[in-house]
KOLKEZA-41502 format. One record per residue (C-alpha): residue in one letter; z, y, x; residue number from 0. Coordinates in steps of 0.2 Angstrom, whole numbers, plus 5000, padded with zeros to 4 digits. Example, Ala and Ser with C-alpha at 12.3 -4.5 7.8 and 13.67 -1.06 7.14 Angstrom:
// residues 2
rec residuo->a | zz->5039 | yy->4978 | xx->5062 | num->0
rec residuo->s | zz->5036 | yy->4995 | xx->5068 | num->1
END
This chain:
// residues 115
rec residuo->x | zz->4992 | yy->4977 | xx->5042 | num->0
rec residuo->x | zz->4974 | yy->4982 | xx->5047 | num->1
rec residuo->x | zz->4967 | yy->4975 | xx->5063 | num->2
rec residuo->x | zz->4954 | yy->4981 | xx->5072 | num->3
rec residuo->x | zz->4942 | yy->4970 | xx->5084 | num->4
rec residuo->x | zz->4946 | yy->4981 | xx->5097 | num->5
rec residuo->x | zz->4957 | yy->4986 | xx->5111 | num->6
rec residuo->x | zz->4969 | yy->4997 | xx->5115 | num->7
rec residuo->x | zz->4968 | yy->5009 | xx->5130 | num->8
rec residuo->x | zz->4956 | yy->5025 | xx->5135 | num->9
rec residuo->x | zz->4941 | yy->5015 | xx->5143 | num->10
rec residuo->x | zz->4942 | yy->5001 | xx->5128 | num->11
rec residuo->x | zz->4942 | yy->5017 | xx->5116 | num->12
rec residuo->x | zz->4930 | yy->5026 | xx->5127 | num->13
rec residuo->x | zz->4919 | yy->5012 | xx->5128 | num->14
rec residuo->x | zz->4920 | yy->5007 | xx->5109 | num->15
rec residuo->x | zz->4916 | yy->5025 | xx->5104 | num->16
rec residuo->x | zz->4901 | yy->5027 | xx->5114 | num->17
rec residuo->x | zz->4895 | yy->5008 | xx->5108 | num->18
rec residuo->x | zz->4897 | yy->5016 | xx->5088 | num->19
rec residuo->x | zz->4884 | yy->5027 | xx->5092 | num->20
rec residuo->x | zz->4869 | yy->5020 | xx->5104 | num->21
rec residuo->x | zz->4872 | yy->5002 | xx->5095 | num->22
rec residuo->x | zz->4880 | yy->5003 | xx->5080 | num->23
rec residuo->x | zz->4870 | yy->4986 | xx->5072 | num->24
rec residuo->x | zz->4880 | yy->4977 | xx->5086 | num->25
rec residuo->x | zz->4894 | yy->4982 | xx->5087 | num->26
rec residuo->x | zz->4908 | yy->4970 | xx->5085 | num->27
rec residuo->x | zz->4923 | yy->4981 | xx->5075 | num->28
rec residuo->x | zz->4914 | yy->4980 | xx->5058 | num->29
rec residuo->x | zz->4933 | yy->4986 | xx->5050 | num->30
rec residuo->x | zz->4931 | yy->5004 | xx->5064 | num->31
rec residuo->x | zz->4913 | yy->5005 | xx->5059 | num->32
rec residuo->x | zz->4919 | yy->5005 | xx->5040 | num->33
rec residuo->x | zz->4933 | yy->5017 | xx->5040 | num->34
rec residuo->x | zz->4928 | yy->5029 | xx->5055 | num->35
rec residuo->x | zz->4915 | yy->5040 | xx->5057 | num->36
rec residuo->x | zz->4911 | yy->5045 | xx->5075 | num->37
rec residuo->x | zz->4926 | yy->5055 | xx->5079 | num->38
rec residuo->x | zz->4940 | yy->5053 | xx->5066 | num->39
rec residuo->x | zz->4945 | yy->5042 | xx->5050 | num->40
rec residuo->x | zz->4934 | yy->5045 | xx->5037 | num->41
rec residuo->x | zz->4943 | yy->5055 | xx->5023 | num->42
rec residuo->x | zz->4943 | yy->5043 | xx->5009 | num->43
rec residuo->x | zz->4949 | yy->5031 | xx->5017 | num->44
rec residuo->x | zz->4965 | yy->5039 | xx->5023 | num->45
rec residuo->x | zz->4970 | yy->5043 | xx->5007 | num->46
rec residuo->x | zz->4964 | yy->5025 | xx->4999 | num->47
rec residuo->x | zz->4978 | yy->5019 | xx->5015 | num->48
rec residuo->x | zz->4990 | yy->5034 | xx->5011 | num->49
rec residuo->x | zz->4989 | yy->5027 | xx->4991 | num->50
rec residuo->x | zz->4994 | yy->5010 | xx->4995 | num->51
rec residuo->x | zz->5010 | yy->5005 | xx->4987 | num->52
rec residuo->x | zz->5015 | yy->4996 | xx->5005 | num->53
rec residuo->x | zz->5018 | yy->5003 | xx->5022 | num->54
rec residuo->x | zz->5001 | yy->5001 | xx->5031 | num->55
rec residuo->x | zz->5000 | yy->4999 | xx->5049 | num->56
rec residuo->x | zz->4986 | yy->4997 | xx->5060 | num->57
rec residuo->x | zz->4984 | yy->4988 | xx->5078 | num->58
rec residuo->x | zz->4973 | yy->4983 | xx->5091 | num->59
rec residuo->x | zz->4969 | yy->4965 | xx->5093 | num->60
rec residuo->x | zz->4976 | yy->4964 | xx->5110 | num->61
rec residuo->x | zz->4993 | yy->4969 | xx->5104 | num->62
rec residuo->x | zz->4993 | yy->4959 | xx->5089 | num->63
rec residuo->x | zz->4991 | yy->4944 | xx->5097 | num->64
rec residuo->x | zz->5006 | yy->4948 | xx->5107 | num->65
rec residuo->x | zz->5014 | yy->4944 | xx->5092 | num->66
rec residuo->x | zz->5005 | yy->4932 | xx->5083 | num->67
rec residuo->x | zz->4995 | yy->4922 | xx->5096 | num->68
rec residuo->x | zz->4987 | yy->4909 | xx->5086 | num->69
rec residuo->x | zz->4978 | yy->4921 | xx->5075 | num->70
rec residuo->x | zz->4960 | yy->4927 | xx->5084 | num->71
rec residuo->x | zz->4951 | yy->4930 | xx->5067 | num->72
rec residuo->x | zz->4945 | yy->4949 | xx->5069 | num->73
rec residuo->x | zz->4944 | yy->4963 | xx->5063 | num->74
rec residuo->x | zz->4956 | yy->4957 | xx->5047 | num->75
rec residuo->x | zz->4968 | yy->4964 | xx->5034 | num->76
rec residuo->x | zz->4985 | yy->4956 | xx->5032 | num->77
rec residuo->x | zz->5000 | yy->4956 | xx->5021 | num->78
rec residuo->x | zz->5017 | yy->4953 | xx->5027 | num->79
rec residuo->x | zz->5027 | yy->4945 | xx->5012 | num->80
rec residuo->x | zz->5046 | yy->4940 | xx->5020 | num->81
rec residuo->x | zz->5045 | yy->4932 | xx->5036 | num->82
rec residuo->x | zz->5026 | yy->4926 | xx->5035 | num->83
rec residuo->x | zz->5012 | yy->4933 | xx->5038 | num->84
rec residuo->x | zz->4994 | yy->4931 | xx->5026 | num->85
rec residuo->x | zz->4978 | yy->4933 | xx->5028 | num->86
rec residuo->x | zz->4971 | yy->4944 | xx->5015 | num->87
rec residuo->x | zz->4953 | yy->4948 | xx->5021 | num->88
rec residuo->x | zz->4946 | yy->4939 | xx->5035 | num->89
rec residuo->x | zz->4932 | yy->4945 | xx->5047 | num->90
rec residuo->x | zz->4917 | yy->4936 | xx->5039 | num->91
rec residuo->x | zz->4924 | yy->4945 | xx->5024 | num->92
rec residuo->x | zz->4921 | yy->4962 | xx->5030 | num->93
rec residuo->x | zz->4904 | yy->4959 | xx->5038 | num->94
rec residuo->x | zz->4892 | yy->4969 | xx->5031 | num->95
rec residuo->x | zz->4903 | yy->4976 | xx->5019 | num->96
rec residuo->x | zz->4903 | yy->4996 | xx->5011 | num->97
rec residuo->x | zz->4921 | yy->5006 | xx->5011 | num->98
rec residuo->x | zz->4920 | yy->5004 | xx->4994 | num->99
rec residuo->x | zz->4919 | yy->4987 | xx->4992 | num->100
rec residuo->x | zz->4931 | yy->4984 | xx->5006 | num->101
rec residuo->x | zz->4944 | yy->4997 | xx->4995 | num->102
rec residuo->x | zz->4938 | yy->4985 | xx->4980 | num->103
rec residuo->x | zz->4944 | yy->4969 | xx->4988 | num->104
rec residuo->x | zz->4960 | yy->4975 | xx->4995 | num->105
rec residuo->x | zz->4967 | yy->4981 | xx->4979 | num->106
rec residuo->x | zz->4959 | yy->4963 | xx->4972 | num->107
rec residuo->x | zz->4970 | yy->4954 | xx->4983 | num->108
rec residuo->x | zz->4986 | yy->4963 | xx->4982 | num->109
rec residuo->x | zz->4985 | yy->4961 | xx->4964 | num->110
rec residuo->x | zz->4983 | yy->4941 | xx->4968 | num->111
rec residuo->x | zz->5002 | yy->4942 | xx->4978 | num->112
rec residuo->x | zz->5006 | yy->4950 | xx->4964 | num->113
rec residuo->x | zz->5001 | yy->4940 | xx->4950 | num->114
END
């Protein structure tokens, strides 16, 4: 489960999306500013996503912590394994981070639940 440091609705998205392009050096959804361009997902990502051997989902902060309440690390990557839920990248992690090394460190950590 991906989760961005964003919120869901039209003016949050509105307002994120105009944020990406004046201010891009702060703003705060480094996972969106790593996997989007300005208008869409970036292509290389989708399919890294669409090649994972697990089902991938992706939320909002706000619903998210509808769920899980005592989690306010963000944006972050998760992994669902029975009941629990595990952090697999956290969002000091991803600061400053490319998409490929982001793809790097996924398929470095899935292999980890594997092992």
């Amino acid at each position: 489960m991906f989760v961005y440091n964003a919120e869901n609705g039209l003016a949050h998205k509105a307002f994120d999306f105009l944020h990406k392009i004046v201010s891009p050096a702060t703003y705060r959804c480094s996972l969106c500013a790593i996997t989007y361009g300005n208008f869409r997902m970036k292509k290389d990502w989708r399919q890294f996503v669409e090649e994972l051997p697990y089902q991938v989902v992706f939320r909002y902060k706000n619903d998210f912590m509808k769920e899980y309440p005592r989690q306010k690390d963000f944006p972050s990557v998760y992994f669902f394994t029975g009941n629990s839920l595990r952090q697999l990248i956290s969002a000091g992690e991803m600061e400053g981070i490319e998409l490929e090394e982001l793809k790097g460190l996924i398929q470095k950590r899935l292999q980890e639940i594997k092992a």
